[in-house]
C-alpha positions as CSV (number, residue, x, y, z in Angstrom):
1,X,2.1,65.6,121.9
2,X,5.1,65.7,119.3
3,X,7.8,68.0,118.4
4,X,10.4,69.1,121.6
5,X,8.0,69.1,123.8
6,X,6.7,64.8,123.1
7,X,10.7,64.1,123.8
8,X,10.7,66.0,126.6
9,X,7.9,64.5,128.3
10,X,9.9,61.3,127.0
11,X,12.9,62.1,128.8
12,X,10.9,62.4,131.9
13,X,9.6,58.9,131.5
14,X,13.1,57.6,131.4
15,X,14.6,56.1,134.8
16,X,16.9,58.5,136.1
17,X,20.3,57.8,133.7
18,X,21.5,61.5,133.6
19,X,20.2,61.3,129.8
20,X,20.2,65.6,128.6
21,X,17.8,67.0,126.6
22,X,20.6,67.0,123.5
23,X,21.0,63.4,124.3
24,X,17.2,62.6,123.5
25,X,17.0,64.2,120.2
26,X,20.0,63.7,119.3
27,X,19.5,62.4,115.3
28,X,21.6,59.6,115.4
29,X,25.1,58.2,116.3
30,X,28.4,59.7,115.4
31,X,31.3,57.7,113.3
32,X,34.0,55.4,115.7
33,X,36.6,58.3,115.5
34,X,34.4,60.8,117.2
35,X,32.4,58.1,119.7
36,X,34.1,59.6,122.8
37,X,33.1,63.2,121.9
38,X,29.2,61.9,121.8
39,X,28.4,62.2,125.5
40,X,28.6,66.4,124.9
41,X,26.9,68.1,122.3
42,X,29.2,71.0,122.6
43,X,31.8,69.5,122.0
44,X,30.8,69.7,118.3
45,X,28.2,72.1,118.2
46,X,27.4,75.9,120.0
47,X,24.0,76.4,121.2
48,X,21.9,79.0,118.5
49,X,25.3,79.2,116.5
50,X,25.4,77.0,113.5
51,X,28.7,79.0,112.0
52,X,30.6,78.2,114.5
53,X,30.7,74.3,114.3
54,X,33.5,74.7,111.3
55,X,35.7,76.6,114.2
56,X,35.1,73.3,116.6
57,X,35.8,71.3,113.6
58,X,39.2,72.7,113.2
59,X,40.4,72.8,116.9
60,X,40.2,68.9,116.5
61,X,41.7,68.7,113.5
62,X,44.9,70.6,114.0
63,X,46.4,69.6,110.1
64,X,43.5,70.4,108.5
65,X,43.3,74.0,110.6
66,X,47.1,74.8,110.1
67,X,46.1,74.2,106.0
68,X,43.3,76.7,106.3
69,X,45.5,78.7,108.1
70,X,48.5,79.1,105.9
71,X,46.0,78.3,102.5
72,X,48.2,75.0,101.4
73,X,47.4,71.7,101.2
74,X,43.6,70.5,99.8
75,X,41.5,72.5,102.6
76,X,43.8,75.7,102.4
77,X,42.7,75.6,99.0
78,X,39.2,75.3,98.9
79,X,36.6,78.3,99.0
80,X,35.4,78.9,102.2
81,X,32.8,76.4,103.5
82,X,31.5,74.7,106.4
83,X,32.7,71.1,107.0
84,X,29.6,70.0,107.5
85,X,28.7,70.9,103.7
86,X,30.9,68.1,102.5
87,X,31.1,65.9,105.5
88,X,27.9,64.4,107.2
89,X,27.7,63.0,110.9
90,X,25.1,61.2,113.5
91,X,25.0,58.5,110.0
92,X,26.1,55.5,112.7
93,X,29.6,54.0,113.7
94,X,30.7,52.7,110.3
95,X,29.5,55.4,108.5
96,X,32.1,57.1,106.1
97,X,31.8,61.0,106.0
98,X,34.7,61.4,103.6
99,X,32.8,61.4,100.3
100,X,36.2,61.5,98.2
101,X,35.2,60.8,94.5
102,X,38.4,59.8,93.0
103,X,38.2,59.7,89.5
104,X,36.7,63.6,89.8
105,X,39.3,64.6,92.0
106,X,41.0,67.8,91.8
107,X,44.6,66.7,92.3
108,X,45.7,70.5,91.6
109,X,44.4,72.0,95.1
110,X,46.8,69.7,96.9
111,X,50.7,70.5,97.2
112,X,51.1,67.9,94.7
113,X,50.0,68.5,91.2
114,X,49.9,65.8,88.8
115,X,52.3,66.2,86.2
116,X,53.3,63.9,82.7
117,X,52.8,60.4,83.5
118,X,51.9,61.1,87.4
119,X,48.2,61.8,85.9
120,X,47.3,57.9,85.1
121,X,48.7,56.4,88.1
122,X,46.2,54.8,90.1
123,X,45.7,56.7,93.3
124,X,46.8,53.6,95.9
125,X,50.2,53.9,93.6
126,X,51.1,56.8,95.9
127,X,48.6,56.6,98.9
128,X,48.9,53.8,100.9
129,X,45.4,51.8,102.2
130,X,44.0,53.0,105.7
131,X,46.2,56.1,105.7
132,X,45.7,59.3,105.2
133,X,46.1,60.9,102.1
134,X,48.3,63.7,103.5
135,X,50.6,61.4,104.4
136,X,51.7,60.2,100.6
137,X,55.5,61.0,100.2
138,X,56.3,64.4,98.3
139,X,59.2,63.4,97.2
140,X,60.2,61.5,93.9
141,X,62.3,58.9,96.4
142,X,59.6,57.9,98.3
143,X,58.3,56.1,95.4
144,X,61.1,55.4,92.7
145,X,64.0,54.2,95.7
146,X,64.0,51.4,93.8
147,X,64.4,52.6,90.2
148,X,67.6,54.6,91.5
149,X,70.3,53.6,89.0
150,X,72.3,55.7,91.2
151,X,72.2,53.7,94.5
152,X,71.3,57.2,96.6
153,X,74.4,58.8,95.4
154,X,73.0,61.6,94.0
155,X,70.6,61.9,96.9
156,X,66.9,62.7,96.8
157,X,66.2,65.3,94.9
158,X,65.6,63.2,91.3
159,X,63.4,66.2,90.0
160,X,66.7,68.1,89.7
161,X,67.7,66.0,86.3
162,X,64.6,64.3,85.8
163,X,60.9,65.1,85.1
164,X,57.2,63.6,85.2
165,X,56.9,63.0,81.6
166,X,59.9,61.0,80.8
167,X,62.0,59.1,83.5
168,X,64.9,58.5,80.9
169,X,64.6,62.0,79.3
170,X,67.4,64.0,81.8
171,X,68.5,67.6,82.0
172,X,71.2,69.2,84.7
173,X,73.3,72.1,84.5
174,X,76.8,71.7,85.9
175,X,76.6,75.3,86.7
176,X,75.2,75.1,89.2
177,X,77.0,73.0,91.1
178,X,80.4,73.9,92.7
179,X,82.4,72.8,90.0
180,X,81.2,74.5,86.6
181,X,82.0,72.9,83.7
182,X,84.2,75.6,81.7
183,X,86.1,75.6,78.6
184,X,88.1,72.2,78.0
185,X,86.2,70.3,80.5
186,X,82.8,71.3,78.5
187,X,83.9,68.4,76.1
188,X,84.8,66.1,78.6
189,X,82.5,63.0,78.8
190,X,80.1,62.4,82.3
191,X,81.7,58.5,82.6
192,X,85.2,60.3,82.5
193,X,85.2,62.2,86.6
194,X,81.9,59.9,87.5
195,X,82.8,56.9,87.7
196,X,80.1,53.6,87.4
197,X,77.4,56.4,87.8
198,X,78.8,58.1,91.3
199,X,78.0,61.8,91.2
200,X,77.8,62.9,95.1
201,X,81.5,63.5,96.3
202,X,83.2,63.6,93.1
203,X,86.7,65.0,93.9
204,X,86.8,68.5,92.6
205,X,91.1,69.0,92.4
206,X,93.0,69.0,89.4
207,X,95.3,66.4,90.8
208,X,92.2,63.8,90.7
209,X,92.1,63.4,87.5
210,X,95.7,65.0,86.2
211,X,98.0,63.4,88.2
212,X,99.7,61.5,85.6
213,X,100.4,64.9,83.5
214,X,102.1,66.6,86.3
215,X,105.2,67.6,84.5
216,X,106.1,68.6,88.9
217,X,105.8,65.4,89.7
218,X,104.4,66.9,92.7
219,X,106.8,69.0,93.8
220,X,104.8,72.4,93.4
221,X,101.5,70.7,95.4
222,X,98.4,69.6,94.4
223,X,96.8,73.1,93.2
224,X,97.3,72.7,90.1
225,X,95.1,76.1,89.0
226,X,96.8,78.3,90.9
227,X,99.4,78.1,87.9
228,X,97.0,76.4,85.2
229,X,93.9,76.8,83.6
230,X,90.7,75.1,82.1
231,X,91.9,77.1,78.4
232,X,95.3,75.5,78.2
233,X,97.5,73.3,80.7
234,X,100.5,74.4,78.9
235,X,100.2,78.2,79.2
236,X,100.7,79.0,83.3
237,X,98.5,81.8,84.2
238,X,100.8,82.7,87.9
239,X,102.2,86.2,88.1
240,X,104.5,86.3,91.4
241,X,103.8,89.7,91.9
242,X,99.8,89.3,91.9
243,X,99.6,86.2,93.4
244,X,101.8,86.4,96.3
245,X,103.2,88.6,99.3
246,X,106.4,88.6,97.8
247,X,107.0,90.6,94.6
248,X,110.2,89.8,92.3
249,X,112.1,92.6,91.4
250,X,115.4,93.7,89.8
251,X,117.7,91.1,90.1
252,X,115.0,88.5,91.4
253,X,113.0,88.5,88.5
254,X,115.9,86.3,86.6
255,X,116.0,83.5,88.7
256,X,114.4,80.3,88.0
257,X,111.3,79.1,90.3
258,X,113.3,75.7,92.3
259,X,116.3,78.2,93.2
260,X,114.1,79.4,96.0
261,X,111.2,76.3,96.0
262,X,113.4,73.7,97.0
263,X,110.8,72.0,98.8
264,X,107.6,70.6,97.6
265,X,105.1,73.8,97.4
266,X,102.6,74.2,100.2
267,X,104.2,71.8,102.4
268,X,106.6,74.0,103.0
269,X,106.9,77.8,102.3
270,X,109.9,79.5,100.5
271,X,111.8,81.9,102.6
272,X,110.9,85.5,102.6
273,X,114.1,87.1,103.7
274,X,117.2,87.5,102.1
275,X,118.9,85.5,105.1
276,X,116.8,82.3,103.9
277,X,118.3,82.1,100.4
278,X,121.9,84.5,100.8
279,X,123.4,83.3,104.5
280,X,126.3,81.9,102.8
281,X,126.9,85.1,100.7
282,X,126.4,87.1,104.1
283,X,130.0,88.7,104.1
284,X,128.9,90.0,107.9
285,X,128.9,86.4,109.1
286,X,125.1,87.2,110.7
287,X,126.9,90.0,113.3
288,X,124.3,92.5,111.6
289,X,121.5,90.0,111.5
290,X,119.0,88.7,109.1
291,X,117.4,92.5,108.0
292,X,120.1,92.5,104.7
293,X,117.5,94.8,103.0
294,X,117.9,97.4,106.1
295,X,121.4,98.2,103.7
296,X,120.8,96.2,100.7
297,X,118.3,96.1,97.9
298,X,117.6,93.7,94.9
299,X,119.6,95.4,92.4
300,X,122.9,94.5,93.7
301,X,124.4,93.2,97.0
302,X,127.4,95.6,97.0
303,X,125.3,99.0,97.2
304,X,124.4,99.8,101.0
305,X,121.2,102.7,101.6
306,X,121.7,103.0,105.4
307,X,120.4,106.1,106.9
308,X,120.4,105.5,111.1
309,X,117.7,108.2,111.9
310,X,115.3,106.8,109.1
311,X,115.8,102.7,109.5
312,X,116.0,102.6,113.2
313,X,113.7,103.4,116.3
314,X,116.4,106.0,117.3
315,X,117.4,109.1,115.5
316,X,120.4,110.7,116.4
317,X,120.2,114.1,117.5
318,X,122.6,116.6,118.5
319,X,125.6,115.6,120.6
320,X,124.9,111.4,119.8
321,X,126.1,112.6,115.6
322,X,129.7,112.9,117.5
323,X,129.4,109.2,118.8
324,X,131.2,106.9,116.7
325,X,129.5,103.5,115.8
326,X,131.5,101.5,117.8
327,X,130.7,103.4,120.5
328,X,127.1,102.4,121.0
329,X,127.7,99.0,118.6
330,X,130.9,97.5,120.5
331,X,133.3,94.9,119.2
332,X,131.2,92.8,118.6
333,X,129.5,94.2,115.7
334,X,126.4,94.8,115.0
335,X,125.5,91.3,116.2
336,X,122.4,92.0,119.1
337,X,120.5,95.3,119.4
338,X,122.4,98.2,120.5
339,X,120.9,99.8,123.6
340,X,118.3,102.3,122.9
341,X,118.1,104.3,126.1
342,X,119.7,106.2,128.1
343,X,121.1,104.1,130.8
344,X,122.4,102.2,128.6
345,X,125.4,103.4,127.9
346,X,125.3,105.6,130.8
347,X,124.8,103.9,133.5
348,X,128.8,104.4,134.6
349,X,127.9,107.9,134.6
350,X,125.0,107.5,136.8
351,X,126.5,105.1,139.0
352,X,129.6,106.8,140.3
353,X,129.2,110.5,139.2
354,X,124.8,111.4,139.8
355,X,122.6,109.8,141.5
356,X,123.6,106.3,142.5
357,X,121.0,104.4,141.3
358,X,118.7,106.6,142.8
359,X,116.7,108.1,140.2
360,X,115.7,104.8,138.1
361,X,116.7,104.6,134.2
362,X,114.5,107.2,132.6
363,X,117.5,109.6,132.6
364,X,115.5,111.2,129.8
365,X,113.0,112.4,132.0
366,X,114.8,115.1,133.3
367,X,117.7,115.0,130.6
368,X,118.4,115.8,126.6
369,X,121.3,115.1,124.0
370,X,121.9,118.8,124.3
371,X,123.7,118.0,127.2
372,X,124.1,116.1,130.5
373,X,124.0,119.3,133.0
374,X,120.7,120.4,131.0
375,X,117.6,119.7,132.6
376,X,114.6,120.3,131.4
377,X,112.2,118.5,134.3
378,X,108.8,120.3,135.2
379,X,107.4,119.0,138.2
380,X,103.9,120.2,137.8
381,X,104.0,119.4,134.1
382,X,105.5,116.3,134.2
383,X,103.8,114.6,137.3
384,X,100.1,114.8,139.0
385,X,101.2,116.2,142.1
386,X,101.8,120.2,141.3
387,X,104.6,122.0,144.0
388,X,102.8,124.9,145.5
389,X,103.5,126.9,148.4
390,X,106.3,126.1,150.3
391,X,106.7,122.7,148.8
392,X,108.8,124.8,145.7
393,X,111.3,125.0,148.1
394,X,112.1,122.0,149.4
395,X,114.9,119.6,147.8
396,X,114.0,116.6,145.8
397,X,115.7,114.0,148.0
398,X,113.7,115.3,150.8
399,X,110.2,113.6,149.4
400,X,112.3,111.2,146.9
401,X,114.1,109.1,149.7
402,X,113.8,105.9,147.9
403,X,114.6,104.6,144.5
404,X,113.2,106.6,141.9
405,X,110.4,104.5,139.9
406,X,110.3,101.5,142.4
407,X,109.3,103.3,145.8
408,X,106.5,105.3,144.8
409,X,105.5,108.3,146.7
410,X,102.8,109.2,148.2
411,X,101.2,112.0,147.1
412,X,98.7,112.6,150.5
413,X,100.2,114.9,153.0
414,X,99.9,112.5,155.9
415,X,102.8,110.4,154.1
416,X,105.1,113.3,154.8
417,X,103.4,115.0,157.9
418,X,102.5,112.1,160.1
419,X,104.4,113.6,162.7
420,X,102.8,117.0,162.9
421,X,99.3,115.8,163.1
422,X,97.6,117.3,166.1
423,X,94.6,115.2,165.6
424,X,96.7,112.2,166.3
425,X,95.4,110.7,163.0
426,X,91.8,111.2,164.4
427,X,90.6,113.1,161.0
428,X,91.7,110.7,158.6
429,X,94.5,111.3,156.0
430,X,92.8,114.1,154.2
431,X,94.5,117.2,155.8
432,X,93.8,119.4,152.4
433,X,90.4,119.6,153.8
434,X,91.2,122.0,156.1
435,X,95.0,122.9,155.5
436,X,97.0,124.4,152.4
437,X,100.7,124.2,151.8
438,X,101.0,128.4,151.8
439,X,101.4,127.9,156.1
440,X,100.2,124.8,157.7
441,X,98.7,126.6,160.5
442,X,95.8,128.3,158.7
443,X,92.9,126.0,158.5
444,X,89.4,126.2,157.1
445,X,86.7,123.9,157.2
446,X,82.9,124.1,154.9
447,X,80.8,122.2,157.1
448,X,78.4,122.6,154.5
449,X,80.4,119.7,152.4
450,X,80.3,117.2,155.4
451,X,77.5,115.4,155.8
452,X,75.8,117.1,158.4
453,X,75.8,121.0,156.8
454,X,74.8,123.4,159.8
455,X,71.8,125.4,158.9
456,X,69.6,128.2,161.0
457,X,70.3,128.2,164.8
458,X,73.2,125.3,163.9
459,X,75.1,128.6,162.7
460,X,75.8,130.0,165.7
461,X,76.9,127.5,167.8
462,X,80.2,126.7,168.6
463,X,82.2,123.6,167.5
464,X,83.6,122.2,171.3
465,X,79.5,121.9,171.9
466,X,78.9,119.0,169.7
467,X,82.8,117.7,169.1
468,X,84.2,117.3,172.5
469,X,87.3,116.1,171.5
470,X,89.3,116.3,168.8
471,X,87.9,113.2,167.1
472,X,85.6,115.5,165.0
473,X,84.1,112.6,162.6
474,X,82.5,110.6,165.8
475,X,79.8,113.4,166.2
476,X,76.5,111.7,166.1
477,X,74.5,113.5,163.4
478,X,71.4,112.4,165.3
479,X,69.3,115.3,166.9
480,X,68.7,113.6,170.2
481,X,72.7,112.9,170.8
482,X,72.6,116.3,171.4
483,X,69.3,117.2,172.6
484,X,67.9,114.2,174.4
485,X,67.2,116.3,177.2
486,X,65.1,118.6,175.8
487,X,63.0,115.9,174.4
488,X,59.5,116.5,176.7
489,X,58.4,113.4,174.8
490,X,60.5,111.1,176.3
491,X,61.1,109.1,173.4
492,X,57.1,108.4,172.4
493,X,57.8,110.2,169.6
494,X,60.5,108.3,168.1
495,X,64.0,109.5,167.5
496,X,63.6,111.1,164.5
497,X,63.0,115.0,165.9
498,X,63.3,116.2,162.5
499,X,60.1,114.9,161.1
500,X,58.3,117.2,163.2
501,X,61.0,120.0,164.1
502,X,63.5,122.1,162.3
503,X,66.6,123.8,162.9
504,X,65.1,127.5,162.9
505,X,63.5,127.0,166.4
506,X,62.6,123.6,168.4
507,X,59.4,125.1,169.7
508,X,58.6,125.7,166.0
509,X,57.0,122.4,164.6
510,X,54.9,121.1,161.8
511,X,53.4,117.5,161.2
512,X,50.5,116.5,158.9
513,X,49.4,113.2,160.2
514,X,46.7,112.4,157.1
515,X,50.1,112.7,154.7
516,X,52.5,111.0,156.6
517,X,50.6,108.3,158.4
518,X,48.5,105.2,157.5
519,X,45.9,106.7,159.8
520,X,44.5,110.1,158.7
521,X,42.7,111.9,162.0
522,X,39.2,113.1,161.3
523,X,36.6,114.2,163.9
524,X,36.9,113.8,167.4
525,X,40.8,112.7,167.0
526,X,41.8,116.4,165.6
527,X,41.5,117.6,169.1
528,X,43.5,114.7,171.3
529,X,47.3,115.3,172.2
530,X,50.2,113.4,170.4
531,X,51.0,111.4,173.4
532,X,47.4,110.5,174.1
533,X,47.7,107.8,171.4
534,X,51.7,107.3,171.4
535,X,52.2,106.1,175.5
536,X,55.3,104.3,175.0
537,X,58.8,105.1,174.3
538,X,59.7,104.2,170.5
539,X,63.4,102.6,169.6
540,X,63.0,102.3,165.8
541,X,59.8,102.4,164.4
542,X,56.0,103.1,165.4
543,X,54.2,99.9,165.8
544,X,51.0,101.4,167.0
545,X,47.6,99.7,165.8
546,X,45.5,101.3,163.9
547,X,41.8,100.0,164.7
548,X,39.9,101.8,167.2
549,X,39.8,99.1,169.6
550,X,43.5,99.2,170.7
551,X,42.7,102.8,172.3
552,X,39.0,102.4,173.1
553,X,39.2,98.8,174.7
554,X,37.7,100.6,178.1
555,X,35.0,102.5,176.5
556,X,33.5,99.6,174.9
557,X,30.0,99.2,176.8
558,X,29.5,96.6,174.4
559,X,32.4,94.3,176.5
560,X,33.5,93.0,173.3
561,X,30.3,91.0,172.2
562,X,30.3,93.2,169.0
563,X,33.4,92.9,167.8
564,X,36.5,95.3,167.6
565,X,35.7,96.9,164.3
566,X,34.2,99.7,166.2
567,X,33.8,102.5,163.0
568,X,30.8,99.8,161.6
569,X,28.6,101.8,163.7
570,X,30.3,104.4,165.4
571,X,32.0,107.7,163.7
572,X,34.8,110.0,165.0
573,X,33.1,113.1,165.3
574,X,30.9,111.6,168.2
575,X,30.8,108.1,169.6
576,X,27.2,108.4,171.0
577,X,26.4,108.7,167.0
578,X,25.4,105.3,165.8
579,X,25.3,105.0,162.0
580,X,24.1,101.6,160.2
581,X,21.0,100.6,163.7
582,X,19.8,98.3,161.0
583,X,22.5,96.2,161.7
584,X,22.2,96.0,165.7
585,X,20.1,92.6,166.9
């Protein structure tokens, strides 16, 4: 006997080692690195599918699969093949299945091509012995640390001025760096900024290299271009009006740059107002403060352009173009701001003649420059609490009793008619809700916006028969706080009348227990009263089982040696029906 069936019979001659069939005719042993996937076939192979080995391959070999993947590296680059069509297994432990022949190699389908001299370096120049290839360094560093003239100073990137074919053969554009080479400093010499071969961290400011030809000698700071150029150090390329926040006019324009630099440049900024350069010329001795262009300008200090209504927050209008200066600016000058309301200069007025302090300091509110004894106040305008009714007529002090501005009103009607609350507060503070300010004593209440609205027979009955007192908000809205004795259910039901009755008549009722209820009545159960089922009162909620046992303990003739689940064998319609005999012993 040969073939399968010969190492079958073979297996079956073994002593009892848990060999498998796989395991028998297995063609030979695997490599070391895949010894401990031997003991299961699948592992490597699927049963009747030979394509799918490559996929097994690959779950192992996570580099390799993310090369395939993303189509990089030596695999990624291949045609599609089976591993197995370059790489042979079950050849023994020491067998190699990486058949690399490395004069013949593609170097090209890796992410490293071979360029210039790269081509005749022998391969373990790069790859290292017993590593893998993958693992060669990309980067020109990783090889040529060494051969760095520039001690790492210029980084890693050496393919940026050098190339494969010719190590001493350089090229670099100074472009692209963040100091372009332009104009003068085109003909300037490497060895002249980099010193003894240092690129990285050159200094980039003028002053690095052109400290010695500040004609400043510092003074103006260290940014030399803001004035200078690459073209010509001699010519100054600064316009004051461009370049800064300050432009020179008239007069200005004439006056040398230290007259108002006087300290080195960037350190510490020039004054931008005429009081940092003119105080001692400041005939006003500072009373009008350090605004000088407010009245002067540039083209000479002795010509004044003051106009009050366009230079200052406050215009003067009508009877305040009388006022003299002095009489809002006092002695003193103009040194200090002038008070800019009303109560400023008023407040005399307001003191011993108006309202005492009453009224606050907006006197503007209710007055104008027209004149004192004009008001022009509009309560409902003005404020958020509109006079209507007989509220026109009452006097302001008789709501205002405070201090106007600090004691705040307010604006509920309890806060003034706390003392002629019949309801002894029992409502709440909203007495709109059922009075108006026209007369206090007509009242009308939609019971439709409380949260009970009365609907049907609710209509017609009278308040004093669910609010017996005055305290109308502590009316249960509950139907049995009212009707709990004409509840013939005597709570079985629950307490929730109006899930089975309505407000149009109590006798009239509607329930559908299949919708409502976990337990949809069919058969038999149609026919049997509410409180058949429901025998005890109910506080909150029904906790009334649902199997037939909990109502049919005493009609069990089986005395429980059949279980509870009564509905296995018997239906609703009629219990002498048995359904499902096949089932009874």
């Amino acid at each position: 006997m040969t073939g399968v069936a010969g190492a079958i019979l073979t297996m079956m001659t073994f002593p009892a080692e848990g060999q498998t069939l796989e395991s028998v005719i297995m063609p030979g042993k695997v490599i070391e690195g895949h010894a401990k996937l031997e003991s299961e076939c699948k592992n490597c192979h699927v049963r009747f599918q030979r394509a799918a080995q490559s996929q097994l391959c690959l779950d192992c070999h996570k580099e390799v699969s993310v090369d395939v993947r993303s189509k990089s590296g030596y695999h990624g680059r291949l045609k599609e093949a089976e591993c197995r069509s370059c790489h042979t297994e079950h050849k023994g432990r020491d067998a190699k299945i990486v058949a690399l022949d490395e004069p013949r190699f593609d170097h090209s389908l890796t992410d490293f091509a071979l360029l210039g001299k790269h081509i005749g370096t022998p391969c373990l120049g790069c790859h290292r012995a017993k590593a893998k290839h993958r693992a060669a360094p990309a980067e020109c560093a990783g090889c040529h640390r060494k051969d760095d003239r520039h001690k790492g100073g210029l980084g890693a990137k050496c393919e940026t001025c050098h190339s494969a074919t010719d190590w001493k053969d350089t090229r670099f554009d100074h472009s692209r760096t963040r100091f372009p080479l332009l104009r003068r400093h085109a003909q300037v010499k490497c060895g002249d900024c980099h010193a003894e071969e240092r690129y990285a961290n050159t200094p980039r400011a003028c002053v690095s290299c052109h400290r010695k030809n500040d004609t400043h000698k510092g003074h103006f700071g260290p940014r030399c271009e803001t004035c200078h150029n690459e073209a010509e150090w001699k010519t100054p390329t600064f316009l004051h009006d461009r370049d800064t926040r300050f432009p020179l006019r008239d007069r200005h324009r004439l006056s040398k740059c230290e007259s108002c630099h006087k300290t080195p440049l960037y350190r510490e900024k020039a004054p931008t107002t005429c009081d940092g350069c003119h105080r001692n010329a400041d005939v006003h001795r500072g009373a009008l403060g350090d605004r000088c262009e407010n009245c002067h300008s540039e083209k000479g200090w002795k010509g004044t352009r003051f106009e009050h209504d366009r230079e200052t927050r406050f215009p003067l209008r009508d009877r305040h173009r009388e006022v003299k200066c002095a009489g809002c600016h006092p002695a003193t000058g103009f040194r200090g701001k002038a008070p800019s309301t009303c109560f400023g200069c008023h407040e005399r007025d307001d003191r011993e003649k108006a309202h005492k302090d009453r009224y606050g300091e907006k006197c503007g509110s209710c007055h104008t420059e027209k004149g004192w004894k004009i008001l022009v106040f509009d309560h409902d305008r003005d404020t958020r609490y509109a006079l209507r009714g007989t509220h026109r007529q009452v006097k302001c002090d008789v709501c205002h009793r405070g201090v106007l501005y600090r004691d705040k009103i307010e604006p509920r009607c309890v806060a003034c008619h706390q003392g002629d609350d019949k309801h002894n507060g029992q409502l709440g503070p909203r007495c709109d809700s059922c009075h108006n300010e026209r007369n206090w004593r007509e009242a009308s209440f939609d019971h439709n916006r409380s949260r009970f609205p009365l609907i049907e027979s609710h209509v017609r009955v009278e308040c004093k028969e669910c609010h017996l007192t005055l305290a109308f908000k502590d009316a249960k809205t509950e139907c049995l706080s009212c009707h709990a004795k004409a509840d013939r259910h005597k709570e079985r039901l629950g307490p929730r009348c109006e899930q089975c009755h309505n407000a149009r008549s109590w006798k009239s009722w509607e329930f559908d227990h299949d919708q409502r209820t976990r337990f949809k009545l069919g058969g038999a159960h149609t026919k049997i009263a509410c409180l058949a089922c429901h025998t005890v009162p109910v506080k909150d909620k029904f906790d009334l089982a649902s199997n037939c046992f909990s109502c049919h303990r005493k009609d069990d003739t089986h005395l429980g040696s059949f279980g509870q689940q009564c509905d296995r064998c018997h239906v609703t319609e009629n219990w002498r029906r048995i359904i499902n005999r096949e089932r009874i012993p």
